[in-house]
C-alpha positions as CSV (number, residue, x, y, z in Angstrom):
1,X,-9.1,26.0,12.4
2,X,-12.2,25.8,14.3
3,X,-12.9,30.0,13.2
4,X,-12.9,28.6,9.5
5,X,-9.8,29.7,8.7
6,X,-7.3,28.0,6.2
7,X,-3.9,26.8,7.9
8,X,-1.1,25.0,5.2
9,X,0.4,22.1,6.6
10,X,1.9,18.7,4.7
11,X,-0.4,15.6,5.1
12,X,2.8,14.3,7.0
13,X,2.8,16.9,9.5
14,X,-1.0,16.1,10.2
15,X,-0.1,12.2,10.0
16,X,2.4,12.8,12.6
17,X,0.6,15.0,15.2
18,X,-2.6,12.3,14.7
19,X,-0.6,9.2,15.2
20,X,1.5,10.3,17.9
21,X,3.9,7.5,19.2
22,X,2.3,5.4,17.6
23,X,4.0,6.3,14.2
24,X,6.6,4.3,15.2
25,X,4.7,1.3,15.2
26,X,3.8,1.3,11.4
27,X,6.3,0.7,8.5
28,X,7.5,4.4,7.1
29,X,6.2,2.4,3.7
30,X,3.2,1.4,4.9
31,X,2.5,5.3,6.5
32,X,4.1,6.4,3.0
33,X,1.4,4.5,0.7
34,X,-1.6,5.4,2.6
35,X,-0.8,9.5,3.0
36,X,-0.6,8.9,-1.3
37,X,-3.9,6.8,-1.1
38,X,-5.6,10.2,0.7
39,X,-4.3,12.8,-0.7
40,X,-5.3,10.9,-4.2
41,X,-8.4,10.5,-2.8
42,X,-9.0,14.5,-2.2
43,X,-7.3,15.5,-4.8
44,X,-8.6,13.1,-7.7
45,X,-11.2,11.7,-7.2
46,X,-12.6,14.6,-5.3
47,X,-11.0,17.7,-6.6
48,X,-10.5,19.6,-3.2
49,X,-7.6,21.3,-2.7
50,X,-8.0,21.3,1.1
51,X,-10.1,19.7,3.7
52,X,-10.3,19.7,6.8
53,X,-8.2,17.6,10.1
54,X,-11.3,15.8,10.7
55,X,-12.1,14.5,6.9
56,X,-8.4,13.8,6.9
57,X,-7.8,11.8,9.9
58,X,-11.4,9.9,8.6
59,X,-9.8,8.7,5.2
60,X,-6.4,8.3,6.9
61,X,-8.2,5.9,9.4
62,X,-10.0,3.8,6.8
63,X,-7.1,3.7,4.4
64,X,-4.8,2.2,7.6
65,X,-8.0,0.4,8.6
66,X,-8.0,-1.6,5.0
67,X,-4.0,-2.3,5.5
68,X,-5.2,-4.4,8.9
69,X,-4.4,-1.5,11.4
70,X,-7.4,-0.6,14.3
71,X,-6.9,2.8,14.2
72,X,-8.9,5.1,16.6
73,X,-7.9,8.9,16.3
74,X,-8.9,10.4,19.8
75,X,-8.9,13.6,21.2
76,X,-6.8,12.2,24.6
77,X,-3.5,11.2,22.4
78,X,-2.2,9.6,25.4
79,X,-2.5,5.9,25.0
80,X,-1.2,3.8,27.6
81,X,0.3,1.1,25.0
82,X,2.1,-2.1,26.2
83,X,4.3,-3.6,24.1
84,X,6.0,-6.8,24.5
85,X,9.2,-7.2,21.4
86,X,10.3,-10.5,20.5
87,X,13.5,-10.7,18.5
88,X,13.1,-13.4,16.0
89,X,16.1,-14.1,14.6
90,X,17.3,-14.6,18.3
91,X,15.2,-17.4,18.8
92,X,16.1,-19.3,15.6
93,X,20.2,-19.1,16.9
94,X,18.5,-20.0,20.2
95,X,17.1,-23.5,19.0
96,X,19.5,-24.4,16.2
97,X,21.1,-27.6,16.0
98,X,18.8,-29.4,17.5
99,X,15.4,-30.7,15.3
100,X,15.7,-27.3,14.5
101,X,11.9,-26.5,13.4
102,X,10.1,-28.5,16.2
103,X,11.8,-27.1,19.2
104,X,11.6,-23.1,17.2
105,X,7.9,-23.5,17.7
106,X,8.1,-24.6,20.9
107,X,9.9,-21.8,21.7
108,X,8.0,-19.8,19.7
109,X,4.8,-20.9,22.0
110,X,6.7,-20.1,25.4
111,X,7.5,-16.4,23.8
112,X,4.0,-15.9,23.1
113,X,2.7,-17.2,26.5
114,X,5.5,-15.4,28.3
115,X,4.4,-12.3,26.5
116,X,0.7,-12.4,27.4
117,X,1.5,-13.0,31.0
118,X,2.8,-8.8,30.9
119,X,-0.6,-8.2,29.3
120,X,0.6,-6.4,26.5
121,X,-1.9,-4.1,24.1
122,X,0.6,-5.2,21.3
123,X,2.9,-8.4,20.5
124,X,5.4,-7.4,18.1
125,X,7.8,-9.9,16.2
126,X,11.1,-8.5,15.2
127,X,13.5,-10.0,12.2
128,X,10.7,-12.2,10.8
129,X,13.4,-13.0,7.4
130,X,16.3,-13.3,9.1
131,X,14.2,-15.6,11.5
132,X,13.3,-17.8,8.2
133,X,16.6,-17.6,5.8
134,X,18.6,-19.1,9.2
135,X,15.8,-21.7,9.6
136,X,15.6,-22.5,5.7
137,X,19.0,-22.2,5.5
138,X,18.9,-19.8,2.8
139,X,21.1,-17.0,2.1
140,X,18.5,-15.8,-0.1
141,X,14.5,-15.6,-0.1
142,X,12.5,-18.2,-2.0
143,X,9.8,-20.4,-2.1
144,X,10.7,-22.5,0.9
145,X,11.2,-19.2,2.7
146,X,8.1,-17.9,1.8
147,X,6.4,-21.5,2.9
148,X,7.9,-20.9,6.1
149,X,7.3,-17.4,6.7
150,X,3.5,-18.4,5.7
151,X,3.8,-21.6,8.5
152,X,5.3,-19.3,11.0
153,X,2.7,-16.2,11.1
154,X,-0.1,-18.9,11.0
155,X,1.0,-20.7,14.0
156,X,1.8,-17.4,15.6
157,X,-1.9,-16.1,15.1
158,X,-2.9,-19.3,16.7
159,X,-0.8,-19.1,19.9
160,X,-2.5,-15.6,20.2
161,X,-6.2,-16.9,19.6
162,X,-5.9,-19.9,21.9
163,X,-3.9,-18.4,24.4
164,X,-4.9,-14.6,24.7
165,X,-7.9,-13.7,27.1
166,X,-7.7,-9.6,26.3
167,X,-7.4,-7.5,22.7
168,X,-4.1,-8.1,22.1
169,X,-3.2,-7.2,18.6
170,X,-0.2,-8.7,16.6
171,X,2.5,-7.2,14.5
172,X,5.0,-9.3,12.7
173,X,7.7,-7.5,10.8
């Protein structure tokens, strides 16, 4: 508290109230690994057994920061985010049949332009795996899988860079 005083609370409750809406836009794994990475920090390396909102939000930012995240911990939580969901196992069923892995990234391309024309903060791609296993024709994951994951966020980072004229960021899950 701003008087000095101590107030007990669970690094998720903190992680929650800081991250807002937003918390739904992270893997609960990913949030999971970095509140360890922290509170290991503090506790550890550091041997504090409390600290304040501020040096936590600080570490929690650079720890999500180093997993690829741009996170900014304001005082105003209220973000105006835009976000523009792709289902991607949609699209594969969409384009199968046909030379199946030419016309996906075609369509692939037009979901990304289309996307950007809403001027989204955030692109998010839904069902990356069962996008890939349908396309691979796989039942399970494996190398080719995993070549074609690698193919498909490339060409996806791509499409954003060449056709993207604001910060748009990119989550493909």
């Amino acid at each position: 508290m701003s008087t000095g005083e101590l107030l007990p609370c669970s690094a998720e409750a903190v992680t929650a109230e800081l991250l807002g809406d937003t918390l739904n836009l992270i893997e609960p794994h990913t949030i999971h690994e970095a509140l360890k990475a922290v509170v290991y920090y503090f506790r550890e390396e550091h041997n504090e057994s409390s600290v304040s909102v501020d040096q936590f939000s600080s570490a929690l930012g650079k720890v999500l920061q180093g997993f690829g995240f741009d996170v900014v911990f304001d005082e105003d939580p209220q973000i105006n985010l835009r976000v523009e969901e792709t289902d991607m196992a949609r699209l594969a069923r969409e384009t199968s049949g046909q030379q199946y892995e030419l016309f996906f990234f075609q369509q692939l391309r037009r979901e990304v332009r289309s996307s950007l024309r809403k001027s989204p903060n955030l692109i998010q791609f839904n069902r990356t795996r069962e996008c890939v296993k349908s396309i691979v024709g796989a039942e399970r994951w494996c190398d080719r899988c995993r070549w074609m994951h690698d193919q498909i966020v490339s060409y996806l980072r791509t499409c954003l860079e060449e056709d993207s004229r604001e910060n748009c960021a990119l989550v493909i899950r």
